[in-house]
Backbone as a printed PyTorch tensor [residue, N CA C, xyz], in Angstrom:
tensor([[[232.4650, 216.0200,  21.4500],
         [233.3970, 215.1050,  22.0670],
         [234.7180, 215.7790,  22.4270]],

        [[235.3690, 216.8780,  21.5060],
         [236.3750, 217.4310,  22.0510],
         [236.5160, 218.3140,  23.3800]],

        [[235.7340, 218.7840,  23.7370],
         [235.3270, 219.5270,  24.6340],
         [235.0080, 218.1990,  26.0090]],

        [[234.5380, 217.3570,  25.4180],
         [234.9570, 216.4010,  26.9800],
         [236.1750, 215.9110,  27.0990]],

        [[236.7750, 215.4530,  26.4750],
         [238.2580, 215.2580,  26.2950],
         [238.8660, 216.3040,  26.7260]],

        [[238.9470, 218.0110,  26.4040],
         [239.2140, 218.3520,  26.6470],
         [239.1760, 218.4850,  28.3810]],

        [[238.3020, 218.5060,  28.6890],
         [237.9270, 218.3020,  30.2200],
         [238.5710, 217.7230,  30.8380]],

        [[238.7750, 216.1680,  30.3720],
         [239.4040, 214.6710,  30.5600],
         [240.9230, 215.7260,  31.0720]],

        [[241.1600, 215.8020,  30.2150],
         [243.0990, 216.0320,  29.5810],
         [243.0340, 217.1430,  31.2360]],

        [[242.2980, 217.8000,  31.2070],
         [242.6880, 219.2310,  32.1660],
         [242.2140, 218.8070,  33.1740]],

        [[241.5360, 217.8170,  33.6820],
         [241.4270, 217.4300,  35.1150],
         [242.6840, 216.2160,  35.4190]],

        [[243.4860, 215.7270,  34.2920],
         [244.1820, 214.5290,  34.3930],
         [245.6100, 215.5400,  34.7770]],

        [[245.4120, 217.1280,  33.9630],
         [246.8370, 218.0990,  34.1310],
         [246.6540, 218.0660,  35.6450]],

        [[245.6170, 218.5490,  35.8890],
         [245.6140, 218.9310,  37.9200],
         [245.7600, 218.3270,  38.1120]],

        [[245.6890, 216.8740,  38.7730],
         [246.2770, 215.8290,  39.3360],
         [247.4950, 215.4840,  39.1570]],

        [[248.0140, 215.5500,  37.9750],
         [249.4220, 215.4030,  38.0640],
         [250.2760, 216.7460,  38.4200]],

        [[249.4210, 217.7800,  38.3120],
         [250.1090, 218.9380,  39.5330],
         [250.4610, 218.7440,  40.4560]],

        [[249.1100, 218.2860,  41.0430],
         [249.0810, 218.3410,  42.8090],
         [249.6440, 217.1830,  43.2510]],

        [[250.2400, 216.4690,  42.5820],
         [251.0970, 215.1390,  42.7400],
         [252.2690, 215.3100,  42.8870]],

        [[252.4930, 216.2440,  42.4440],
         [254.0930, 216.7140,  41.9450],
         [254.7360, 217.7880,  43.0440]],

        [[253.2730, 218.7510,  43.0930],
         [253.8470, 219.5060,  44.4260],
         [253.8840, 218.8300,  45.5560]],

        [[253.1930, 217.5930,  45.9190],
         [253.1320, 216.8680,  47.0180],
         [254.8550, 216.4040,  47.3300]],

        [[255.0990, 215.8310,  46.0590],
         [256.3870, 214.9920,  46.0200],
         [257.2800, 216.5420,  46.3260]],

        [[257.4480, 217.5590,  45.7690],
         [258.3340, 218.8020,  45.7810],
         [258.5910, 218.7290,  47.7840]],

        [[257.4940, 219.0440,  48.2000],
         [257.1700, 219.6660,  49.6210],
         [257.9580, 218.6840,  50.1760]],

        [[257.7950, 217.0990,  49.8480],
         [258.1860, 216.1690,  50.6540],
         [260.0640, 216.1820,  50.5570]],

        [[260.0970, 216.5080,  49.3680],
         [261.9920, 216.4150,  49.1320],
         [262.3580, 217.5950,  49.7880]],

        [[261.3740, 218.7030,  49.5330],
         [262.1280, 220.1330,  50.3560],
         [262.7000, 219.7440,  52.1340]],

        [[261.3690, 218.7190,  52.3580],
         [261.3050, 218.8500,  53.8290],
         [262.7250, 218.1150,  54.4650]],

        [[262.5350, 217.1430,  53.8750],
         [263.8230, 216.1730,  54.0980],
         [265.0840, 217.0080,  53.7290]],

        [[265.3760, 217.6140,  52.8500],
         [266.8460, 218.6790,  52.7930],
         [266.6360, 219.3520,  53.9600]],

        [[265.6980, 219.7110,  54.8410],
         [265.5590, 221.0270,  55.7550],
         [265.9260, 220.0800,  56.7040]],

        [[265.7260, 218.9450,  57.1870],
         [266.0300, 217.9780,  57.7800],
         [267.4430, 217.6250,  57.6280]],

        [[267.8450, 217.4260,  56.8300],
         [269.2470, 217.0930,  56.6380],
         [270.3280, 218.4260,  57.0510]],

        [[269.9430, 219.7230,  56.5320],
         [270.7280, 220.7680,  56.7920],
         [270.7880, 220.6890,  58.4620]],

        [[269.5370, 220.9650,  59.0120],
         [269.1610, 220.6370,  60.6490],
         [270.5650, 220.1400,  61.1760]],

        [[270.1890, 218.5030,  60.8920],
         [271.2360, 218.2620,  61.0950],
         [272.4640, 218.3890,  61.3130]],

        [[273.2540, 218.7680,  59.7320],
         [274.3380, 219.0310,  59.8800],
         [274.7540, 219.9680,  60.4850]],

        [[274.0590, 221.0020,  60.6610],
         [274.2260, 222.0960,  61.5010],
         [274.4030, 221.6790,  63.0080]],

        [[273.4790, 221.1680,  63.4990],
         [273.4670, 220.2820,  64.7630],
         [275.2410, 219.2550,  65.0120]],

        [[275.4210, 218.9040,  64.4110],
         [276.4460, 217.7180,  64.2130],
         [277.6940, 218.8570,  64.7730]],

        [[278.0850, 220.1130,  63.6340],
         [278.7050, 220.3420,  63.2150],
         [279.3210, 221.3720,  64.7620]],

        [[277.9600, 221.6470,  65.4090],
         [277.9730, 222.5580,  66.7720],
         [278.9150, 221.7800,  67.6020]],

        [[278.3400, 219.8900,  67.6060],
         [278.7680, 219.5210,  68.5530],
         [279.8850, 218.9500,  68.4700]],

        [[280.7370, 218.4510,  67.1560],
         [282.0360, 218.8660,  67.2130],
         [283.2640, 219.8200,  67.0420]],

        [[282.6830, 220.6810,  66.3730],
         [283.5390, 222.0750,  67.2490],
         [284.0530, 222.3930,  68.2490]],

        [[285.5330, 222.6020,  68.4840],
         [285.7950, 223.4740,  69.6170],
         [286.7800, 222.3300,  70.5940]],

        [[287.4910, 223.0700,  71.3650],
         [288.5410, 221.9300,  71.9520],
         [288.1700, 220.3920,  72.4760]],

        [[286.5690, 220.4930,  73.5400],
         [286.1460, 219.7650,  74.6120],
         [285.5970, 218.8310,  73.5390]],

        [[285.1730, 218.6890,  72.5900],
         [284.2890, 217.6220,  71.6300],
         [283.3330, 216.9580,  71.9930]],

        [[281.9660, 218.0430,  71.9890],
         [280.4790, 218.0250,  72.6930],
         [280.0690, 216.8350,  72.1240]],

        [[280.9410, 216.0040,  71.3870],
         [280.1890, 214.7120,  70.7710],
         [279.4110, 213.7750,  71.8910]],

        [[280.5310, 213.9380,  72.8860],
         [280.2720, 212.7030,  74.2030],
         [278.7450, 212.9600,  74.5910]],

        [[278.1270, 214.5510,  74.1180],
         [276.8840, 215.1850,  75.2270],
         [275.9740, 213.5130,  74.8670]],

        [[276.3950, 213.4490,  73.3400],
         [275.1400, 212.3430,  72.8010],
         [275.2550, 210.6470,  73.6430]],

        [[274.3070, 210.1110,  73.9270],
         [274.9250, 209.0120,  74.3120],
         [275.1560, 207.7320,  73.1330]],

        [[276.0340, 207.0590,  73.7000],
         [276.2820, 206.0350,  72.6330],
         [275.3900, 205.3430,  71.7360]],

        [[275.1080, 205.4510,  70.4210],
         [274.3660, 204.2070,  70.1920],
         [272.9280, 205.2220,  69.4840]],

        [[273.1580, 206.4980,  70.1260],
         [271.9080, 207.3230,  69.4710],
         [272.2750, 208.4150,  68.4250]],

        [[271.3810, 208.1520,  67.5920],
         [271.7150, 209.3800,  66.2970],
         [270.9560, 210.8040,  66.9070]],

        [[271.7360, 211.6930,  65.8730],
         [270.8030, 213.1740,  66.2210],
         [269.6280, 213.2070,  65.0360]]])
């Protein structure tokens, strides 16, 4: 019986691995998204002319 249990326990560890890296990938992606962004933002207000206007009203980047 220990030896299926054991089994139990180590197929229940992988799943909560691959659960976890799922969730990791998904938070990484969204920071890479967010930096994007700010980087983006940060281009278009810079500098005397204020490239903000390029965007039109009412729309996010």
């Amino acid at each position: 019986m220990t030896a299926q249990t054991d089994e139990k326990e180590a197929k229940i560890i992988e799943e909560l691995v691959g659960e976890t890296e799922i969730l990791l990938e998904e938070d990484d992606s969204k920071k890479d998204l967010k930096e994007k962004r700010g980087i983006l933002k940060q281009t278009l207000y810079e500098g005397s002319k204020k490239l903000k206007h390029i965007v039109p009203k009412g729309k996010h980047l």
